[in-house]
C-alpha positions as CSV (number, residue, x, y, z in Angstrom):
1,X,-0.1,15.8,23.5
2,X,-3.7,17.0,22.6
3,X,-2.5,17.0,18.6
4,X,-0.7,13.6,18.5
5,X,-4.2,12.1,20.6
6,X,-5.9,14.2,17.6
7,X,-3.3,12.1,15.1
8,X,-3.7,8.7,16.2
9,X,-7.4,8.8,16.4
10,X,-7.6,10.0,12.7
11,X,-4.6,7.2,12.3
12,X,-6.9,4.2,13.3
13,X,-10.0,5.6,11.3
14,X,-8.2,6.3,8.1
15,X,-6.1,3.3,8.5
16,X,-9.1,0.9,8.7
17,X,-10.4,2.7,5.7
18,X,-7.5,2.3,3.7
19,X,-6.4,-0.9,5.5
20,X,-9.6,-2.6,4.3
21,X,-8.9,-2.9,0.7
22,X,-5.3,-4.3,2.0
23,X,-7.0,-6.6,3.8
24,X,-9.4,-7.8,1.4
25,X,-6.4,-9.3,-0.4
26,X,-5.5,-11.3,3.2
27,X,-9.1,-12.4,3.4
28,X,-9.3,-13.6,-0.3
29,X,-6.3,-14.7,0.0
30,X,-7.2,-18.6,1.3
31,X,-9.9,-18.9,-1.2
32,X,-7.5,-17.8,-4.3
33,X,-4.6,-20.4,-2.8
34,X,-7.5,-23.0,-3.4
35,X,-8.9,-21.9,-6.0
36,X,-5.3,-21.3,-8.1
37,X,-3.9,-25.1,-6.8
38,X,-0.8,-25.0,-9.1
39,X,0.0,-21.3,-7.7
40,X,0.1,-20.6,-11.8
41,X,-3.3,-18.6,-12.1
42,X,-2.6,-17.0,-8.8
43,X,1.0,-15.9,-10.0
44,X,-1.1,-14.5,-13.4
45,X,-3.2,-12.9,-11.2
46,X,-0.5,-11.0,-9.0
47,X,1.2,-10.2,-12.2
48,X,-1.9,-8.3,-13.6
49,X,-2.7,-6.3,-10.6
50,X,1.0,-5.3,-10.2
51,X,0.7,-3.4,-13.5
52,X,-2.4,-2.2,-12.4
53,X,-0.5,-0.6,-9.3
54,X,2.2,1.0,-11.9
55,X,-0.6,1.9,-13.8
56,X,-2.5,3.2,-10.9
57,X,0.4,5.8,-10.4
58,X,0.8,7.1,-13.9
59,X,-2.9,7.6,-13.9
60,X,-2.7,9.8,-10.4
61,X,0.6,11.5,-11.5
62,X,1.2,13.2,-7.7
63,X,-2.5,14.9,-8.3
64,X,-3.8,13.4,-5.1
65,X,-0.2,14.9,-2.7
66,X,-0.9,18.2,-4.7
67,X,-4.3,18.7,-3.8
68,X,-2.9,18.1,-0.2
69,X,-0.4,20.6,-0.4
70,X,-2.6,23.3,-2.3
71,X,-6.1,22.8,-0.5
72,X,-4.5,23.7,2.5
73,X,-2.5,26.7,1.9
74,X,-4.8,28.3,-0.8
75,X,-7.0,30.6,0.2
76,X,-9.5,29.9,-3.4
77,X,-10.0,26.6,-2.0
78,X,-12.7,26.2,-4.7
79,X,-10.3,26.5,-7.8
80,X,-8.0,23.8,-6.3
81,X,-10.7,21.4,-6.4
82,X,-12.2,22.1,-9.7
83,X,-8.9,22.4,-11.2
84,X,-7.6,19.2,-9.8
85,X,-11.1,17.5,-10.9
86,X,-10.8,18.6,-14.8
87,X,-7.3,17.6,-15.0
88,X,-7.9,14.4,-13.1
89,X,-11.2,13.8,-15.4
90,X,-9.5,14.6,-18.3
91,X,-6.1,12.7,-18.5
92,X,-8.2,9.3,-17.6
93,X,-10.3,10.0,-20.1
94,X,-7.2,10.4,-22.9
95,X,-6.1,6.5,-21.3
96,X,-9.0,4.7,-21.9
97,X,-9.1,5.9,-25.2
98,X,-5.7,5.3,-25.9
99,X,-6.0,2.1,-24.3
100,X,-8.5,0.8,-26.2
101,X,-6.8,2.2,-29.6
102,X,-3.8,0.1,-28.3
103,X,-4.6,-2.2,-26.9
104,X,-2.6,-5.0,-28.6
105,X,0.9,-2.4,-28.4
106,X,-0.2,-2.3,-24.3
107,X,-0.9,-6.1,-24.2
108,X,2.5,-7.3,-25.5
109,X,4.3,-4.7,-23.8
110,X,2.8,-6.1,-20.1
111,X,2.0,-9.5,-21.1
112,X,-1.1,-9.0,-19.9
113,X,-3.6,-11.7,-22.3
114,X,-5.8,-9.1,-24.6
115,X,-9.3,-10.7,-23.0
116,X,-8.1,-9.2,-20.0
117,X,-7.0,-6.0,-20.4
118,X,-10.2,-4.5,-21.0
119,X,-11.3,-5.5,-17.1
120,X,-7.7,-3.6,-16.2
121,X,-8.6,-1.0,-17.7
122,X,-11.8,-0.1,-16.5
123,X,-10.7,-0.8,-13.4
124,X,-8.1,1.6,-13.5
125,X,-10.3,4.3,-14.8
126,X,-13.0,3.9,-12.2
127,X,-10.2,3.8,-9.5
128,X,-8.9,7.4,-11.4
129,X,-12.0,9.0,-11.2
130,X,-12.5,8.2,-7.1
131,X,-8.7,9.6,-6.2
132,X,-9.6,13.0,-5.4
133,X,-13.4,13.1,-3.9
134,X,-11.9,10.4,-1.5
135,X,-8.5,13.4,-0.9
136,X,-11.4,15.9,-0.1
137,X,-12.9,13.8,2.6
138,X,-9.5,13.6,4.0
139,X,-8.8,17.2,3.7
140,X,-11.8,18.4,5.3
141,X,-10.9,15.4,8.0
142,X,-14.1,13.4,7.2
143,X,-12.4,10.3,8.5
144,X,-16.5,8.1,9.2
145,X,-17.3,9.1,6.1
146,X,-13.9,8.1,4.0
147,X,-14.2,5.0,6.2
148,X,-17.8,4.0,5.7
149,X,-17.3,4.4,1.8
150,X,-14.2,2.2,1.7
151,X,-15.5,-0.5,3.9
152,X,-18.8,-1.0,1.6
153,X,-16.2,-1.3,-1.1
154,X,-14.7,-3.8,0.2
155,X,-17.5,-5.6,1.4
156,X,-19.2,-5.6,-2.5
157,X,-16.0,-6.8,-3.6
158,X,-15.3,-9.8,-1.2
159,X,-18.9,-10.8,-1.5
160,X,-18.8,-11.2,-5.1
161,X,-15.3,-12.8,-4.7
162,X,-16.9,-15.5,-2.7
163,X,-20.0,-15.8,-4.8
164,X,-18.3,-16.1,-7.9
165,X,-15.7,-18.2,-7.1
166,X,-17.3,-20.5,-4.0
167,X,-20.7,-20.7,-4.5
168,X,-21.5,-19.9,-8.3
169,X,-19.1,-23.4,-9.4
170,X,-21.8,-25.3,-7.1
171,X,-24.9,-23.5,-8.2
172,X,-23.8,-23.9,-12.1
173,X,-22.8,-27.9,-11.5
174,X,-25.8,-28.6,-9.6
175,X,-28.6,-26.6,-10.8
176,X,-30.1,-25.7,-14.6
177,X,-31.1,-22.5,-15.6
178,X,-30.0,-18.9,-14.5
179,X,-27.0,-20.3,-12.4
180,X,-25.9,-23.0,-15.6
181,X,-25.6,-20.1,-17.8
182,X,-23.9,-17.8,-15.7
183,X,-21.3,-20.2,-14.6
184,X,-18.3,-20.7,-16.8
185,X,-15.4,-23.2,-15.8
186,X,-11.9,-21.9,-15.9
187,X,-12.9,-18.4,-15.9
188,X,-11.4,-17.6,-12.4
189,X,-9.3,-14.1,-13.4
190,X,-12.2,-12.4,-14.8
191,X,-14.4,-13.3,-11.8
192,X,-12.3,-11.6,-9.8
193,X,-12.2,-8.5,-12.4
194,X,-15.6,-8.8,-12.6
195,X,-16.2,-8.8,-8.7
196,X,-13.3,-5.1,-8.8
197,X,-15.1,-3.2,-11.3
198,X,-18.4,-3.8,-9.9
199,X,-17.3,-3.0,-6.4
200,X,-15.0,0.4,-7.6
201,X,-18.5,1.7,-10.0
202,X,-20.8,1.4,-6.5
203,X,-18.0,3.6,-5.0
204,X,-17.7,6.1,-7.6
205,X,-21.9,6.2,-7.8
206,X,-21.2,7.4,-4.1
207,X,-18.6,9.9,-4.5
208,X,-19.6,11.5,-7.7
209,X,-21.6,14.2,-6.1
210,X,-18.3,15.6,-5.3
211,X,-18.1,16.3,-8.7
212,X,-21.4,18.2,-9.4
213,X,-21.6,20.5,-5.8
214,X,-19.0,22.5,-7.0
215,X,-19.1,25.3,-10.6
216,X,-16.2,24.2,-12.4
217,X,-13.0,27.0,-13.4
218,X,-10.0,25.9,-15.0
219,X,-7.0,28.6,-13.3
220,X,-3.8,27.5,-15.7
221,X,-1.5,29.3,-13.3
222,X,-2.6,27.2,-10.3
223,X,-2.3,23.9,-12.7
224,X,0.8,24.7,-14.0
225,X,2.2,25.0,-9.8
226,X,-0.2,22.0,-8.9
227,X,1.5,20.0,-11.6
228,X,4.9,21.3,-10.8
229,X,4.9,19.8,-7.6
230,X,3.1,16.9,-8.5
231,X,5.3,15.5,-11.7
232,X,8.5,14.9,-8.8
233,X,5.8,13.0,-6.8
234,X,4.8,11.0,-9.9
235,X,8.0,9.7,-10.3
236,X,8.9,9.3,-6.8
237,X,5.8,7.0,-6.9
238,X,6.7,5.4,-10.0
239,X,10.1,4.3,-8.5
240,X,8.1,3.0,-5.1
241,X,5.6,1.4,-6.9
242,X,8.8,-0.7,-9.2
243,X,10.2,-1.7,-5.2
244,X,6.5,-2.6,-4.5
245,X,5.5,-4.7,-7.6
246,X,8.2,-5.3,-10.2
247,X,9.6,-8.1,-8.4
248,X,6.5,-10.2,-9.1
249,X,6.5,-9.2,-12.6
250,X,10.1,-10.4,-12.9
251,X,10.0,-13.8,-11.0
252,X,6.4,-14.4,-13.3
253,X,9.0,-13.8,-16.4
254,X,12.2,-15.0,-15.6
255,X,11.3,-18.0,-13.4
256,X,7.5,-18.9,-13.6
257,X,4.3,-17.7,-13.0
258,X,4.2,-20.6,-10.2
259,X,7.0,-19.6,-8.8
260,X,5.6,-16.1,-8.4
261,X,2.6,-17.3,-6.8
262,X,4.3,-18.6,-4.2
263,X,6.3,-15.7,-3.4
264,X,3.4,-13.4,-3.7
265,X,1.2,-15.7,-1.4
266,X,3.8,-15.7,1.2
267,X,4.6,-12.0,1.0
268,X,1.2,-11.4,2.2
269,X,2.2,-12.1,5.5
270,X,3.9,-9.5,5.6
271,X,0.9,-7.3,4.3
272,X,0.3,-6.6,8.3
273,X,3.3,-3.9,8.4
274,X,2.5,-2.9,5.5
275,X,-1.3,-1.9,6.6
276,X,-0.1,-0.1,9.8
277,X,2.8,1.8,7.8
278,X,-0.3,2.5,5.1
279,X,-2.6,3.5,7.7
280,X,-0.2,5.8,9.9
281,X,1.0,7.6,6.3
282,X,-2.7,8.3,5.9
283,X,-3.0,10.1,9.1
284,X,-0.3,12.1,9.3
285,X,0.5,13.2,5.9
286,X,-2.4,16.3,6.6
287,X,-1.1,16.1,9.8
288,X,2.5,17.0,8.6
289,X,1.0,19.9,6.4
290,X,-1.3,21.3,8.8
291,X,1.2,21.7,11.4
292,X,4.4,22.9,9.6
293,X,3.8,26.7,10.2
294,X,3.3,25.9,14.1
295,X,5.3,26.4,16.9
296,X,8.1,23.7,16.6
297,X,6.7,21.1,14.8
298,X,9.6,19.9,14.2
299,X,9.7,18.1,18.0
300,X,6.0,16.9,17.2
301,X,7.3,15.4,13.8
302,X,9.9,13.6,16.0
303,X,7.9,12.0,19.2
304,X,5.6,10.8,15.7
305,X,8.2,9.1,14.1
306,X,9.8,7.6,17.3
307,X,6.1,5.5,18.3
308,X,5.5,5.1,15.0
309,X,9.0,2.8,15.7
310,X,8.3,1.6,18.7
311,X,4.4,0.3,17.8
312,X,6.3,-1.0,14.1
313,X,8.7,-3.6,16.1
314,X,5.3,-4.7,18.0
315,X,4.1,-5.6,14.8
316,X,7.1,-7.0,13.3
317,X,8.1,-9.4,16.0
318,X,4.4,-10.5,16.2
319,X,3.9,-11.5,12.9
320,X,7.7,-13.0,12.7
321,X,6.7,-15.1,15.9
322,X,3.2,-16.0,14.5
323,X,4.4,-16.7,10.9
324,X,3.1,-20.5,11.0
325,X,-0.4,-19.7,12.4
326,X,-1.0,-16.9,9.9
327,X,0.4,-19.3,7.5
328,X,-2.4,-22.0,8.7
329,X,-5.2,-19.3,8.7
330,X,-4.0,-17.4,5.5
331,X,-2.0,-19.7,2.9
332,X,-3.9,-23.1,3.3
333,X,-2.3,-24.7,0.2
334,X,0.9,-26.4,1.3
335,X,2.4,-26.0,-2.4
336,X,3.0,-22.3,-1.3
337,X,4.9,-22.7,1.8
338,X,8.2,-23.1,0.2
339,X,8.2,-19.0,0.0
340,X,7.9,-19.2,3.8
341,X,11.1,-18.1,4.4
342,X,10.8,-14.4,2.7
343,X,8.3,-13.8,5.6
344,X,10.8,-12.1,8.1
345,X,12.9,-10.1,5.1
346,X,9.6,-8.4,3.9
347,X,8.5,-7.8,7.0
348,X,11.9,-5.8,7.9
349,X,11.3,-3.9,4.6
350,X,8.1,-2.7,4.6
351,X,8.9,-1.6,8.6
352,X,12.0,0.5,6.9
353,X,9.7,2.0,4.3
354,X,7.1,2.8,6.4
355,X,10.1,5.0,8.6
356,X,10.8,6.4,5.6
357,X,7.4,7.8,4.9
358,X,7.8,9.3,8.2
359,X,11.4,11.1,7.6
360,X,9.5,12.2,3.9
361,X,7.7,15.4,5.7
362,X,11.1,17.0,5.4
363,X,10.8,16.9,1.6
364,X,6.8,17.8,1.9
365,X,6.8,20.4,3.8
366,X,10.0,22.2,2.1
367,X,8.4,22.0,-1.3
368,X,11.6,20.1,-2.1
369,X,9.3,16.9,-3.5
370,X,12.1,16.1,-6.6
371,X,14.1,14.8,-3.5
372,X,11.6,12.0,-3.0
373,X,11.6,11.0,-6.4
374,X,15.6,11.2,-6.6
375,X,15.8,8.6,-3.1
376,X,12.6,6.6,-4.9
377,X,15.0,6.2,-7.9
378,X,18.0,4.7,-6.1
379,X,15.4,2.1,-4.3
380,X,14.2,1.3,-7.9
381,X,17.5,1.0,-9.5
382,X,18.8,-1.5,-6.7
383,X,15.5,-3.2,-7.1
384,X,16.3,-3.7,-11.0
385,X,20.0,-4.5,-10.7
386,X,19.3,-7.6,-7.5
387,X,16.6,-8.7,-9.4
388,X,18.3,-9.2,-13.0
389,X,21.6,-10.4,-11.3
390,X,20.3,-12.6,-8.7
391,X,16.6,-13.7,-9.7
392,X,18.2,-16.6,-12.0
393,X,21.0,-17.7,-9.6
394,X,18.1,-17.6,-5.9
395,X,15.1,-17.0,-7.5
396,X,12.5,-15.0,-5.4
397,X,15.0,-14.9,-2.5
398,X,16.2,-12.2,-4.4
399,X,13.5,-10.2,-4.8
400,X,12.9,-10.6,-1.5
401,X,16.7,-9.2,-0.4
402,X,16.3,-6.8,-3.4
403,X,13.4,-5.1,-1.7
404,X,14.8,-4.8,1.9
405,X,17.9,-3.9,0.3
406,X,15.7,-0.7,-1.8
407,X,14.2,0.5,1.4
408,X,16.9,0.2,3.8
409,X,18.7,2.7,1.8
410,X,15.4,5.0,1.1
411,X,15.5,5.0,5.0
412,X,19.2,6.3,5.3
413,X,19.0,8.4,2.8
414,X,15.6,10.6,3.1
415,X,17.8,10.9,7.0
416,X,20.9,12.1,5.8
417,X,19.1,14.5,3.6
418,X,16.5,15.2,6.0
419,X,19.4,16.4,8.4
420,X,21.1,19.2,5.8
421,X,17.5,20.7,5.0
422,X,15.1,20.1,7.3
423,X,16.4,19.4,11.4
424,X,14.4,17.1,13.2
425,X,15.8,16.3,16.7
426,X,14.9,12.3,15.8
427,X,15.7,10.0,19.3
428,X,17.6,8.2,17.3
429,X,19.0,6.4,20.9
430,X,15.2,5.0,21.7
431,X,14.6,4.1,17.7
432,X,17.9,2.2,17.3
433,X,17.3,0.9,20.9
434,X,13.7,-1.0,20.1
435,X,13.8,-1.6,16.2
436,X,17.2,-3.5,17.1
437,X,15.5,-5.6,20.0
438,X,12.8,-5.8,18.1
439,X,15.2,-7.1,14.9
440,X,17.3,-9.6,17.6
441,X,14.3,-11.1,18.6
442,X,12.7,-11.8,15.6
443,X,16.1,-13.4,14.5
444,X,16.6,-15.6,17.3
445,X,12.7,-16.7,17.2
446,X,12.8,-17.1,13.0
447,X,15.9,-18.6,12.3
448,X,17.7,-19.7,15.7
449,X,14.7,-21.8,17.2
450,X,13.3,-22.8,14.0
451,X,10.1,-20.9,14.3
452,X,9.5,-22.6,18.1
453,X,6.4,-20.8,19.2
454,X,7.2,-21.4,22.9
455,X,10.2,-19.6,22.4
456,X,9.2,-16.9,20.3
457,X,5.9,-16.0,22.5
458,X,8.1,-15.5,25.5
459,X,10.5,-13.5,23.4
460,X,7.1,-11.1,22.6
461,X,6.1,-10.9,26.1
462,X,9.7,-9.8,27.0
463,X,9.6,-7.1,24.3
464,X,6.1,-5.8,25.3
465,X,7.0,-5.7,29.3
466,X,10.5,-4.1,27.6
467,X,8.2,-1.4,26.0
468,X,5.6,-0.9,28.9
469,X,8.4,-0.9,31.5
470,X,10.2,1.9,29.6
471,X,7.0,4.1,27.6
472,X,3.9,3.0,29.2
473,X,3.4,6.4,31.0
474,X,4.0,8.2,28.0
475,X,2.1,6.2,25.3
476,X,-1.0,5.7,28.4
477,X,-1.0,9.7,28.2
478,X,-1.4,10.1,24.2
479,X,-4.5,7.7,24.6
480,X,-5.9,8.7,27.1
481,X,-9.5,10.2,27.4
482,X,-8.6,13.2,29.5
């Protein structure tokens, strides 16, 4: 149990790391409902940054899962990192110059305004240039100091987030001088770019010495393998990142930007699955390498797998059964609460796609990476076809099925696959047994009592007891001190 203690403890450090930029979008989230009233600018807004997730992708191209793979069974640890670092510097280098030589191809292709894609792209350049000094910390298990770094990131970006949109609107309308000039009505978006690029150069100032403690050596051959198994994680990436994000690109262009403000705003609730299944993927991807030539991982793999479930359909019911005070806390503009109802589908989602992540290490450690892109695919092509058929006739409700829909089948099939080439004795009794209370509960709270909070707390306490009752000496045993 020693190496799961080991797991979860570098879980919770490098899931509040990584959590925290997630969570910056929860906390700004009540100040951008405000600030955007119409939910039109806010729906601009969550178009922008979901190309600048796609974008974030192509610009990574599987580098960051190869440096993983390679760091840790190389013995020339030093050539992975240089070589990594030139290609890395090099390809964001091409795209921004391409970029900028294009920009009016990239701007009409995106629909992204011109004035604006200058922020995204230095944005997504700075972002670039951080991927792998932040994968180093991680693969010499650095967890403080990957933490500290992210959380001062955050904390420049929600400050100037708050000053820029708060404070600097009072300042300019009640004082002359410095504050007058600086403040410009109606210029909400690139505040918030403003406030990113700001916050992502402090973080790259910090990691850069990364980049100058080492003496740099190109090795081809070890390229030409990194890149081999990082192109299949590209696209696997590409096709997650189209479930992630196209859908709020879609309902922005075939509905409206409003429309898609309200979806997005609403989806955030979700967010809190998504940050655990984030977080836990953080941990145990090393994890996964690290231990894949000891003595039967594969049983570690599976008690991993089965409390990541169990902990999930915590979280899930919890948030289902707390959807109105989250709503009250997070979303503060009533015209967004229309979306309300997506809460429970996205939540259900993002809990199947962070089980998939977990059935993904037999594709990792079995070099067999094209498999994730071939199961990312079929997620992205269902995502495409409910969204064009059904976006017109339910509007974001489809998006919203489209997505569970896209990882609900990711799920089933990285398990069937799993099963032919990599064995995992999976409790599939104890997994079905509590993701289906879990599911049932959420149900009856959601949608048969209307939300009732009476109802649903006492469903929650049930579950927990359910859970204690059943695992407590087991999960007390991974935590404990001894």
């Amino acid at each position: 149990m020693s190496s799961l203690k080991k797991l979860f403890e570098q879980t919770f450090i490098y899931g509040l790391a990584t959590v925290l930029p997630r969570v910056l979008s929860v906390l700004l989230l009540p100040l951008y409902t405000e600030v955007f009233e119409n939910a039109d600018g806010y729906g601009e807004y969550t178009k922008i940054y979901a190309w600048i997730a796609i974008f974030n992708v192509l610009l990574a191209y599987g580098m960051e899962t190869a440096f993983f793979r390679f760091f840790l069974k190389e013995d020339r640890k030093s050539s992975v990192v240089t070589t990594a670092f030139i290609s890395l510097l090099s390809s964001t280098t091409l795209f921004g110059i391409l970029a900028f030589l294009f920009k009016g191809i990239l701007s009409d292709f995106t629909g992204i305004k011109a004035e604006y894609l200058e922020y995204t792209v230095f944005i997504l350049a700075l972002d670039a240039v951080a991927i792998l000094p932040f994968a180093l910390l991680r693969a010499r298990e650095k967890p403080m100091r990957y933490a500290i770094l992210k959380l001062i990131n955050v904390g420049v970006n929600l400050g100037l987030n708050v000053f820029f949109l708060l404070l600097l609107p009072r300042l300019g309308q009640e004082e002359q001088g410095f504050f007058e000039g600086l403040y410009r009505p109606g210029f909400e978006i690139p505040y918030i770019f403003i406030s990113n690029i700001v916050a992502s150069g402090i973080t790259l100032l910090m990691v850069s010495p990364a980049y100058f403690r080492v003496k740099y050596t190109f090795d081809t051959l070890l390229w030409k393998r990194m890149m081999k198994y990082a192109i299949p994680v590209m696209f696997a990436g590409i096709a997650f990142t189209i479930n992630e994000v196209l859908d709020k690109i879609l309902v922005a262009e075939m509905v409206s930007e409003a429309e898609a403000g309200k979806y997005a705003a609403c989806y955030k609730l979700a967010l809190f699955m998504t940050l655990y299944g984030t977080a836990f993927r953080l941990g145990v991807e090393p994890f996964f390498f690290s231990h894949s030539n000891s003595k039967t991982p594969e049983k570690t793999y599976a008690r991993i797998t089965t409390y990541f479930v169990i902990l999930g359909s915590c979280i899930l019911l919890a948030v289902v059964v707390f959807a109105d005070l989250l709503k009250l806390l997070f979303v503060r503009n009533e015209v967004y609460w229309e979306a309300m109802t997506v809460v429970p589908i996205i939540l259900l989602a993002s809990f199947c796609l962070g089980i998939y992540h977990n059935l993904s290490v037999w594709y990792k450690v079995t070099d067999r990476t094209r498999y994730g892109a071939y199961i990312s695919s079929v997620g992205a092509v269902l995502t495409l076809v409910i969204n064009f058929a059904f976006i017109p006739k339910i509007g974001y409700m489809a998006s919203a099925l489209g997505t569970l829909a896209a990882y609900g089948t990711m799920m089933g099939l990285s398990y069937y696959f799993g099963k032919k080439y990599y064995p995992i004795p999976y409790n599939m009794r104890k997994i079905v047994f509590y993701g289906g209370v879990s599911i049932l509960f959420s149900i009856i709270s959601f949608y048969v009592f209307n939300r009732n909070l009476i109802i649903g707390t006492l469903l929650l306490f049930v579950f927990l007891g359910l859970i204690y009752k059943l695992e407590g000496d087991k999960l007390k045993t991974i935590f404990s001190k001894k």
